[in-house]
C-alpha positions in Angstrom: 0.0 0.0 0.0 1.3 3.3 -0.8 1.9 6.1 1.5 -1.5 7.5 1.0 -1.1 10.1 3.8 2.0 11.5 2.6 0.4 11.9 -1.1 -2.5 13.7 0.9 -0.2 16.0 2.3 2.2 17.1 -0.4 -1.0 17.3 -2.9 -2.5 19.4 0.2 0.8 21.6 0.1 1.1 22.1 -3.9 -2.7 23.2 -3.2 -2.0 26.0 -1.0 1.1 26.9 -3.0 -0.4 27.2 -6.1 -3.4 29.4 -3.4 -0.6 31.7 -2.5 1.1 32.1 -5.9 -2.2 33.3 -6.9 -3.0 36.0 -3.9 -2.8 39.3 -4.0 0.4 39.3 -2.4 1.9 36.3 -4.4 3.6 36.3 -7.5 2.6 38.8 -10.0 3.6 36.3 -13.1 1.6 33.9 -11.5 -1.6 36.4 -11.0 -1.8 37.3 -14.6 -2.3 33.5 -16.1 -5.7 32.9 -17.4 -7.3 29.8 -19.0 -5.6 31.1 -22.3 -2.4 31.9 -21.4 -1.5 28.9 -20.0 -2.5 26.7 -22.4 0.8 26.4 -24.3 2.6 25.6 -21.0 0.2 22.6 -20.9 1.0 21.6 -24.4 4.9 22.1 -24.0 4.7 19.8 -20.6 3.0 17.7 -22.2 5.1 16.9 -25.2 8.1 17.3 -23.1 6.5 14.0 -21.5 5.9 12.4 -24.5 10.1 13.0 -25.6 11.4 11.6 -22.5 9.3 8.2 -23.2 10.1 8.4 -26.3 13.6 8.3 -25.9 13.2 5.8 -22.6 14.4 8.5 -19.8 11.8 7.3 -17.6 14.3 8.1 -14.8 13.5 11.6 -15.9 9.8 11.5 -15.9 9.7 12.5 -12.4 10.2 15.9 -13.0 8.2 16.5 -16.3 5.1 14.7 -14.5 5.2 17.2 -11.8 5.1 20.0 -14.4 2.6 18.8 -16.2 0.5 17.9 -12.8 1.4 21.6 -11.9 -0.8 22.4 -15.1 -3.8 20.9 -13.6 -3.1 22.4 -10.1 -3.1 26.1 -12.4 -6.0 25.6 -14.0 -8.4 24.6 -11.1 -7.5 27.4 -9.1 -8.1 29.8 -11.5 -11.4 28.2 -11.9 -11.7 27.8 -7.8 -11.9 31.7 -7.8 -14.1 32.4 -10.5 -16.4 29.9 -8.8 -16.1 27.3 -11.7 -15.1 24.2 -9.7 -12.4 23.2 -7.5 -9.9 20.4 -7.3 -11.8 18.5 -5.1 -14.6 18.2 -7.9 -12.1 17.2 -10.6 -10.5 14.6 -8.1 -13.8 13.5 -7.0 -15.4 13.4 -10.5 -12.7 11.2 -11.8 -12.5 8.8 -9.1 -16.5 8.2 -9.9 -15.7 8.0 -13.8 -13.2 5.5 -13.2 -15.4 3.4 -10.9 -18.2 3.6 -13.4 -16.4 2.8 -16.5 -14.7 0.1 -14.7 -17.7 -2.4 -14.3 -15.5 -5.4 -14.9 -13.5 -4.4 -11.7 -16.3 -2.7 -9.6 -19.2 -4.6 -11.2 -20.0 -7.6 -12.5 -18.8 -7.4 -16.4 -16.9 -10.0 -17.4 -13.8 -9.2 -19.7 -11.6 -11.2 -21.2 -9.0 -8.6 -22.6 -8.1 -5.2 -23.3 -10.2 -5.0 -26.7 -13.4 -6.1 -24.8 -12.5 -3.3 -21.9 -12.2 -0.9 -24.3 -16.1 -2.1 -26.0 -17.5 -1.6 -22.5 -15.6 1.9 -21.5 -17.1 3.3 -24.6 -20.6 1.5 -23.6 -20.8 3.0 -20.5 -19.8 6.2 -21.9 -23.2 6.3 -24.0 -24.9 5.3 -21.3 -23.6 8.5 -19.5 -25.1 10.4 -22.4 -27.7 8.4 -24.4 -26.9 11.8 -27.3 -23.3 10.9 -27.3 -21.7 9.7 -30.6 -20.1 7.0 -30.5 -17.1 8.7 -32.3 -17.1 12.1 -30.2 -14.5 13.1 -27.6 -11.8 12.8 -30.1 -10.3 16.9 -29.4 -10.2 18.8 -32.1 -6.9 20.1 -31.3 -4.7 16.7 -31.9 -2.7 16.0 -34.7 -5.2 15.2 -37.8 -2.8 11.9 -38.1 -3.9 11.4 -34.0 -7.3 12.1 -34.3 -8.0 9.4 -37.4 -6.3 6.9 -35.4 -9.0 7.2 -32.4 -11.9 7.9 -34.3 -11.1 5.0 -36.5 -11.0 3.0 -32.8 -14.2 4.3 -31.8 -16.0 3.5 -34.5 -14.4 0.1 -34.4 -15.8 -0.3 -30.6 -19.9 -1.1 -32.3 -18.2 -3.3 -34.8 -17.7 -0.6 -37.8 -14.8 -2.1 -39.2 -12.4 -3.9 -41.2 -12.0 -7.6 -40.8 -8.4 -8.0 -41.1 -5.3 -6.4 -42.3 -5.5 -8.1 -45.5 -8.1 -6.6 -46.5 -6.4 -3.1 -45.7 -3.7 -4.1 -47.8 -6.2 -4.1 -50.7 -7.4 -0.9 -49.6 -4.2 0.6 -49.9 -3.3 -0.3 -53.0 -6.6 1.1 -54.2 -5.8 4.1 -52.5 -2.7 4.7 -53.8 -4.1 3.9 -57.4 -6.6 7.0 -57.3 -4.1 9.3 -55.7 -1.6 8.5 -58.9 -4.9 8.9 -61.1 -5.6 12.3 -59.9 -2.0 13.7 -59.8 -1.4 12.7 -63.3 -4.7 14.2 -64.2 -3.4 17.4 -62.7 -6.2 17.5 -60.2 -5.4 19.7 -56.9 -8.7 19.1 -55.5 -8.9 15.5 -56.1 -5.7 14.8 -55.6 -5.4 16.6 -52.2 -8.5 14.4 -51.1 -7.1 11.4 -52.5 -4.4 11.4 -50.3 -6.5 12.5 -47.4 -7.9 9.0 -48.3 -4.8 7.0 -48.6 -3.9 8.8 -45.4 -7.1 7.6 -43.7 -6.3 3.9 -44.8 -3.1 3.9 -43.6 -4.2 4.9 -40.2 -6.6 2.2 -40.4 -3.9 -0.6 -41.2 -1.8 1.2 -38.1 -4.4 -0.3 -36.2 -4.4 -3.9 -37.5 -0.6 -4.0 -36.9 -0.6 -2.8 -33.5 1.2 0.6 -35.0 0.3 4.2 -33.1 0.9 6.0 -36.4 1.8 9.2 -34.2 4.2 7.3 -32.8 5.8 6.0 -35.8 5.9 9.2 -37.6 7.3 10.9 -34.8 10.0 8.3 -34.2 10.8 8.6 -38.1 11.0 12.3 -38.1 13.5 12.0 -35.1 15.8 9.5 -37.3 15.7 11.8 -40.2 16.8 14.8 -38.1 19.1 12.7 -36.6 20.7 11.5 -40.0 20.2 14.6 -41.3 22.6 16.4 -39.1 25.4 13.5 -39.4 25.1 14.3 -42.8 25.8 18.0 -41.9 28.9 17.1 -39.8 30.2 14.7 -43.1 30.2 17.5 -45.4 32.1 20.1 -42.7 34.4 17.7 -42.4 34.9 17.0 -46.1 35.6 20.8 -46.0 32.0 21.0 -48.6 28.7 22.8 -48.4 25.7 21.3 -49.1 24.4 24.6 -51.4 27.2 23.5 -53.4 26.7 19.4 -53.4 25.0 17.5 -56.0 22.1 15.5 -55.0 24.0 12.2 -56.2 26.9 13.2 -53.9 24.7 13.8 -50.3 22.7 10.6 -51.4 26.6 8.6 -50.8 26.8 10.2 -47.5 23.3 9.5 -46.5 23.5 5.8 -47.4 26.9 5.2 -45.6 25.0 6.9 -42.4 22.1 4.4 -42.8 24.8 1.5 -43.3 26.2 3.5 -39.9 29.2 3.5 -41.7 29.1 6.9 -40.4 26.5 7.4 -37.6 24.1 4.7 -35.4 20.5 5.9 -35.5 
């Protein structure tokens, strides 16, 4: 069992802090952040999270997560004293949500995996709210690559979907088809919703190979930079620019980094 009284205690601490910061003899930085304001801290914290596990510091996390927690600690009390709500709502409405969504631990569901959890969170959701759709609570404000990814999974949670990735693979290729189609008919329109499409589909076959395309694509922009910038260092060293360079000639160094003839990923 954890030290619960101890958690009580610092949480009751960063609390009063966070009260103080905000009085009208606290910290004047502190007294001028509003909802809006603050709202790039929270995205900043957040990715700064999200590079840390990404590059397996867990060892680090400790100090990102209290950042980020600092975020929500921000927030309420702004809301606290424009008689919005108060921590003790959010912590009480989320213990609730978690108890209610959780029938297979607090109830009597039955689940056999992770797949069928997921079914019943998103069952219970609609229960909450009999007007919900089934595909809303996907924010608007995450990446368009993000957001197809979990309203594809939502959808997939009533049984809208594909029955395996073979059939994706199909899909694909059809997909690819029309995009070449309209690009050789000179068709910005169609072709910019063509490779919406092909896009979409590749999101879908994320899925069916247990892929987080965000993931992946963030993990493959990180190994471009990376050999990128080896190929920077090459040329200095070869006493070269790369204005001056032919393509043919940084295509020799940038294979010999991907042999890591030059540079590990």
């Amino acid at each position: 069992m954890k030290n619960i009284e101890a958690i009580k205690l610092q949480f009751a601490r960063l609390v009063q802090i966070m009260e103080r910061l905000r009085s009208e003899n606290g910290c004047p930085w502190d007294r001028e952040q509003t909802y809006e304001s603050l709202r790039q801290y929270l995205l900043e914290e957040t990715y700064e999270v999200l590079e840390l596990i990404d590059s397996g510091k867990y060892d680090e996390l400790k100090n990102e997560l209290g950042d980020l927690l600092l975020q929500v600690i921000f927030q309420s009390q702004i809301a606290e004293e424009e008689g919005r709500f108060t921590i003790l709502e959010i912590l009480q409405q989320i213990n609730q949500k978690l108890i209610n969504r959780h029938s297979n631990v607090f109830g009597n569901v039955k689940v056999r995996n992770a797949e069928e959890q997921t079914i019943n969170w998103e069952k219970m959701k609609k229960q909450e709210d009999r007007d919900r759709s089934v595909i809303d609570g996907v924010p608007q404000a995450l990446s368009a690559l993000l957001r197809a990814y979990r309203i594809q999974a939502k959808a997939a949670t009533v049984g809208f979907d594909w029955e395996n990735a073979n059939q994706l693979w199909g899909k694909v290729d059809e997909e690819l088809k029309e995009l070449k189609q309209a690009v050789n008919q000179q068709q910005s329109d169609e072709t910019e919703m063509e490779f919406g499409d092909l896009l979409f589909t590749m999101v879908n076959l994320s899925r069916f190979i247990n892929v987080n395309p965000e993931d992946a694509l963030r993990k493959s922009i990180q190994k471009f930079s990376n050999r990128f910038r080896a190929m920077e260092k090459e040329v200095v060293r070869l006493n070269k620019s790369l204005d001056d360079m032919e393509l043919v000639e940084m295509d020799r160094i940038w294979e010999d980094i991907k042999q890591g003839q030059l540079f590990k990923k």
